[in-house]
C-alpha positions in Angstrom: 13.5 18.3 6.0 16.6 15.8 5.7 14.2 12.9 4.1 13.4 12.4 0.6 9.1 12.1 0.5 7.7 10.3 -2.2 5.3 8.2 -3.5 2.1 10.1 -2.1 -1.7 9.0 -2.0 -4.7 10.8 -1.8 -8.1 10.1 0.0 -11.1 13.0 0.4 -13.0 11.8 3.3 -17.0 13.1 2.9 -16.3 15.1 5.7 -13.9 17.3 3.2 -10.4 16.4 5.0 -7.8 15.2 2.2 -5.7 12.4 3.8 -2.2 11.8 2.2 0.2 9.0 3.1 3.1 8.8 1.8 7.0 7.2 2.0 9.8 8.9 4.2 13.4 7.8 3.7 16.0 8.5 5.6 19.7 8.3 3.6 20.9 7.5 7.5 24.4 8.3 8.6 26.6 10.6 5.5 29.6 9.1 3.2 33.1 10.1 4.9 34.4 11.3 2.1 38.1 12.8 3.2 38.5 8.8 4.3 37.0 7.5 0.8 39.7 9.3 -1.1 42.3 7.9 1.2 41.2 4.9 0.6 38.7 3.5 3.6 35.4 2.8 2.3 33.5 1.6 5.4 31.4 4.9 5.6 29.9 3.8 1.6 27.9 0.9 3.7 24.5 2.4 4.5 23.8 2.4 8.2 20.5 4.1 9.6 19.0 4.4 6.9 15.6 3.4 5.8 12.1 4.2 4.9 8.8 5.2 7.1 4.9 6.0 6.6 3.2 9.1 7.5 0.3 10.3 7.2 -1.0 14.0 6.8 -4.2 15.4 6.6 -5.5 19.1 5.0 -8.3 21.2 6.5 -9.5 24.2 5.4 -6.0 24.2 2.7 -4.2 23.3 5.8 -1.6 20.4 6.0 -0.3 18.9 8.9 1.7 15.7 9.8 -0.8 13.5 11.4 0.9 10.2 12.8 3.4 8.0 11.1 2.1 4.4 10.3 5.1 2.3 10.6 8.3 2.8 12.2 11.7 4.4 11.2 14.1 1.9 9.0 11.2 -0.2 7.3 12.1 -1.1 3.5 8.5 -0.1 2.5 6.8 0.3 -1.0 3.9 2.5 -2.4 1.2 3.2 0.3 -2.6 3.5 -0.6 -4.4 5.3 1.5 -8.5 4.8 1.8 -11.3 6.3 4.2 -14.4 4.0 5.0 -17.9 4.4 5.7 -17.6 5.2 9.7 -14.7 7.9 8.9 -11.8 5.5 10.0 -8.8 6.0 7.2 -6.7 3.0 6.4 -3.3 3.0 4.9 -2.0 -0.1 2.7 2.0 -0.5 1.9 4.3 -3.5 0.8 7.2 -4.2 3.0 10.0 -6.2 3.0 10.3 -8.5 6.1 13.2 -10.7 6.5 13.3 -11.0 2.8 10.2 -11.5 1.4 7.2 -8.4 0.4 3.6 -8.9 1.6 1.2 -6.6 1.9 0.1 -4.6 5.1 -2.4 -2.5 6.5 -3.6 0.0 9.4 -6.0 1.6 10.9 -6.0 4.7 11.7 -9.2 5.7 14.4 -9.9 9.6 13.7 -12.0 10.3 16.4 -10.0 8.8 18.8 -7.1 9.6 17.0 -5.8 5.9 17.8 -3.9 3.7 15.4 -5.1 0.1 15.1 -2.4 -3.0 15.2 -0.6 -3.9 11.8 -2.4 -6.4 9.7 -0.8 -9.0 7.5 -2.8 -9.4 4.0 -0.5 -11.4 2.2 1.2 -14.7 2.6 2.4 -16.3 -0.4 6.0 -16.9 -0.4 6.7 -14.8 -3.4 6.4 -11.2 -3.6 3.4 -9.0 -2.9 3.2 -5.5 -4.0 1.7 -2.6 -5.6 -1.4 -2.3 -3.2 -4.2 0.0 -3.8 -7.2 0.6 -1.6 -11.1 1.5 -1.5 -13.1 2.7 1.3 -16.5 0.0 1.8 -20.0 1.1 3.9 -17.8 -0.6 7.2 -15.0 -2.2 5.9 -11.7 -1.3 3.0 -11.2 -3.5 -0.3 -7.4 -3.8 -1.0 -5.8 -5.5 -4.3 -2.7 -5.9 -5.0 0.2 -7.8 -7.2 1.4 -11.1 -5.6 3.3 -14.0 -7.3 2.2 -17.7 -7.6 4.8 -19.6 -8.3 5.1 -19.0 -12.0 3.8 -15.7 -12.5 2.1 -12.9 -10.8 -1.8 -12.5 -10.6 -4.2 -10.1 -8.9 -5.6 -10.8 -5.6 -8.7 -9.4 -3.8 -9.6 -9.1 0.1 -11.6 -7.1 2.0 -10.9 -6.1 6.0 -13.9 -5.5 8.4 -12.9 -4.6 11.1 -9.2 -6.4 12.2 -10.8 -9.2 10.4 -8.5 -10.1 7.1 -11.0 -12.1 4.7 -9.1 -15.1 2.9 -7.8 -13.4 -1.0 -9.5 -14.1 -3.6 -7.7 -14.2 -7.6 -8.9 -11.9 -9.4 -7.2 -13.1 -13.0 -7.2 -15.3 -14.8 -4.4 -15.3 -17.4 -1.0 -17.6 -16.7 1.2 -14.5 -18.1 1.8 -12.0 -16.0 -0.9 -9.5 -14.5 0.5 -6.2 -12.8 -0.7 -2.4 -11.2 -4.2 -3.2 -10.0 -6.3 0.1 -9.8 -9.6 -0.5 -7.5 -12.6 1.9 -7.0 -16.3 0.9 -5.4 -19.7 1.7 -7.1 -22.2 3.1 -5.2 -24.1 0.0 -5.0 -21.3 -1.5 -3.5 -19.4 -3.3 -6.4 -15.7 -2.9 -6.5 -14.2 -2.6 -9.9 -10.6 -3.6 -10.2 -8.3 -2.8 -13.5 -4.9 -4.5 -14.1 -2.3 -5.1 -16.7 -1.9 -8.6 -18.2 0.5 -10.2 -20.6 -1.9 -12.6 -21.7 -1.7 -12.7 -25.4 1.9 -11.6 -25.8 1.6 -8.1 -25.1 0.2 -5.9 -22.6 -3.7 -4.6 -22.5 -6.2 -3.5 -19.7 -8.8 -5.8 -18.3 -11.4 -5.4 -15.7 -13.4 -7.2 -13.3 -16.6 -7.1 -11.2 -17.2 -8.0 -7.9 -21.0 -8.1 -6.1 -22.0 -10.0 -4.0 -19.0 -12.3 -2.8 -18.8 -13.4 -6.6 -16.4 -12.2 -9.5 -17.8 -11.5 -12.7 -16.4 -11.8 -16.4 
């Protein structure tokens, strides 16, 4: 099509499907360009543009454009996409909204092939970004990026349900930490990975948590 597509994720649900969200943008209405060399430049201001979510699904090497998460115009960054315990498949983004990125989510009911409402994770005043998700047993773990004030840390919350729990920090460091990666054991922990600036230049740490409690 007429969109650019980018920044793809990818789920396998048990039952085999692959789920794939990813970002739509739309470069909305084109330059004038006979008017641009004459000297009027109001067609350079974009107008109508913007990004959306989708999400697709393959079957037997089949893909097909399943529903689209958000609406048309969004300013939208990096979706994750996850699939929990009872089949549901949840899609995580950053947005902007009225100048400020936190971190959303959706549900997406396959059975009923149903979306749920859009859930706010996030709501520091800084920016929240760079969410990745993990399918739980009834529930989806999300971390992500989010700024504190004087740096940015990782944060940790779990939906059940359309119930957000309250974030909890996964580092510890005052430099910066950035990119969480998440994945879930099959006894249940979830393992998140980040980036952190702690001793002056960049390395990998990771983290535990069972139980409701982090671990070194």
């Amino acid at each position: 099509g007429q969109t650019h597509d980018d920044f793809p994720s990818l789920v396998r649900a048990p039952d085999g499907t692959v789920w794939c969200a990813y970002v739509s943008y739309a470069p909305g209405d084109p330059v004038d360009q006979q008017a641009a060399r004459n000297g009027r430049f109001d067609s350079l201001v974009a107008r109508n543009n913007g990004d959306q979510i989708h999400l697709a699904r393959c079957m037997s090497g089949l893909w097909k454009h399943e529903v689209a998460l958000t609406d048309e115009r969004r300013d939208v960054w990096k979706p994750s996409v996850a699939v929990n315990g009872t089949g549901d498949v949840w899609v995580v983004w950053s947005e902007n909204v009225k100048g400020n990125w936190d971190v959303y989510a959706r549900r997406y009911h396959v059975k009923g092939k149903q979306l749920g409402g859009v859930l706010r994770l996030s709501t520091a005043d800084g920016p929240d970004t760079n969410a990745v998700a993990v399918g739980g047993e009834e529930s989806v773990w999300v971390a992500w990026q989010g700024w504190s004030g004087e740096s940015f840390d990782i944060w940790l919350t779990e939906i059940r349900g359309e119930r957000v729990g309250a974030p909890v920090r996964v580092s510890t460091s005052e430099a910066n930490d950035w990119y969480p990666s998440i994945a879930r054991a099959p006894d249940g922990t979830i393992w998140v990975a980040w980036d952190t600036y702690d001793k002056g230049d960049y390395d990998v740490y990771l983290r535990a948590y069972r139980d409701g409690a982090l671990h070194p």
